[in-house]
N, C-alpha and C positions, 0 to 999 in steps of 0.2 A: 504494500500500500504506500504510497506516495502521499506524505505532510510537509508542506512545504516546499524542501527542495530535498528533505529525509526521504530514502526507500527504505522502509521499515514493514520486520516480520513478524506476525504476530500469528495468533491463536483465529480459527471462526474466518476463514476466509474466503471460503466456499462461494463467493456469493457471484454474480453476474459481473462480467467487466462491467467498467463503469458505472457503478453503484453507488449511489454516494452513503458513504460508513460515518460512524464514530470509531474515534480507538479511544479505549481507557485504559488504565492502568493503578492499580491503588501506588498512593504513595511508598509506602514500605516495602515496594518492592521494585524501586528505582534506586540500582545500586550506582555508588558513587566510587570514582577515583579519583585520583590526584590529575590538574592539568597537567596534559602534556605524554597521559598517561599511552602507551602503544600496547595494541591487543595483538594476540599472537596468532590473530589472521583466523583463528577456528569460531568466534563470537559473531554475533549480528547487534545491530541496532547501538552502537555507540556515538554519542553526542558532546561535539564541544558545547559546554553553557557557560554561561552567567549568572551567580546569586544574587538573584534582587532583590531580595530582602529574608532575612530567616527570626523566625519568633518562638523562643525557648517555651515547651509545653512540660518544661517536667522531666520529663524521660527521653524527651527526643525534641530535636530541632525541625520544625515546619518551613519548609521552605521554599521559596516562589524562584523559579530559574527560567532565563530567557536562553534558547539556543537559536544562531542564525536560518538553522539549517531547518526551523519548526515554521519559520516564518513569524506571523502575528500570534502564536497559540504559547502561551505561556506552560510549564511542566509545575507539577506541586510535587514536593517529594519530603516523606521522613527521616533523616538520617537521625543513628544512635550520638549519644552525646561521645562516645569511645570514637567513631567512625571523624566527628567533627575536630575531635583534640588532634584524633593520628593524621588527618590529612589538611589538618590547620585550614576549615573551611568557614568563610566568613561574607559577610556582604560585600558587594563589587569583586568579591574573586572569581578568578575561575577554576575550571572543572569540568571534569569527563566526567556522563553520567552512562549506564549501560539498562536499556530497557530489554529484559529477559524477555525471547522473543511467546515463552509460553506461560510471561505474567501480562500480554498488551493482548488485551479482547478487542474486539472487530465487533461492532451493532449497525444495523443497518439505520441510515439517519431517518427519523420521521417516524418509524415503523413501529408496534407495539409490540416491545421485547420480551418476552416470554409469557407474553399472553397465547391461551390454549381456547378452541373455539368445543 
């Protein structure tokens, strides 16, 4: 599926070319690296971003990221307070994020999702 200027794999894909989808993905299962980080060629779905803004819950960092490559669609993601210490991540930095190709579900846009007749 094609976000922006992303070809991104995900879950539920079955559906007709040109279909216009949603992709979701829960936050805590948008894994974070360090910028700059290089994957070893066997992964899908890895993203330069931007933290634009992160708001401590406690347990975990909430966090709002822009990637170029998403276009206008902003990413929400959880990272652990341990994940944010090790990789020194903060607002205005950057970061590779990895969306696990069978944690990003595919909905067809408009459509009523898992309604049964």
């Amino acid at each position: 599926m094609l976000i922006g200027n992303a070809q991104l794999t995900g879950r539920n894909l079955d559906f007709p070319q040109g279909t216009p989808l949603i992709a979701a993905i829960r936050p805590v299962d948008v894994v974070p690296h360090k910028a700059g980080f290089q994957q070893d060629g066997t992964g899908e779905n890895f993203l330069d971003a931007t933290i634009e803004e992160m708001e401590f819950l406690g347990s975990f960092w909430r966090s709002r990221l822009r990637s170029a490559e998403l276009g206008e669609q902003d990413l929400t993601a959880d990272f652990s307070i341990n994940a944010v210490r090790r990789l020194s991540l903060e607002s205005g930095g950057a970061m590779v994020v990895e969306l696990p190709p069978e944690r990003l579900l595919t909905f067809p846009s408009g459509g009523s999702h898992g309604a049964h007749s």
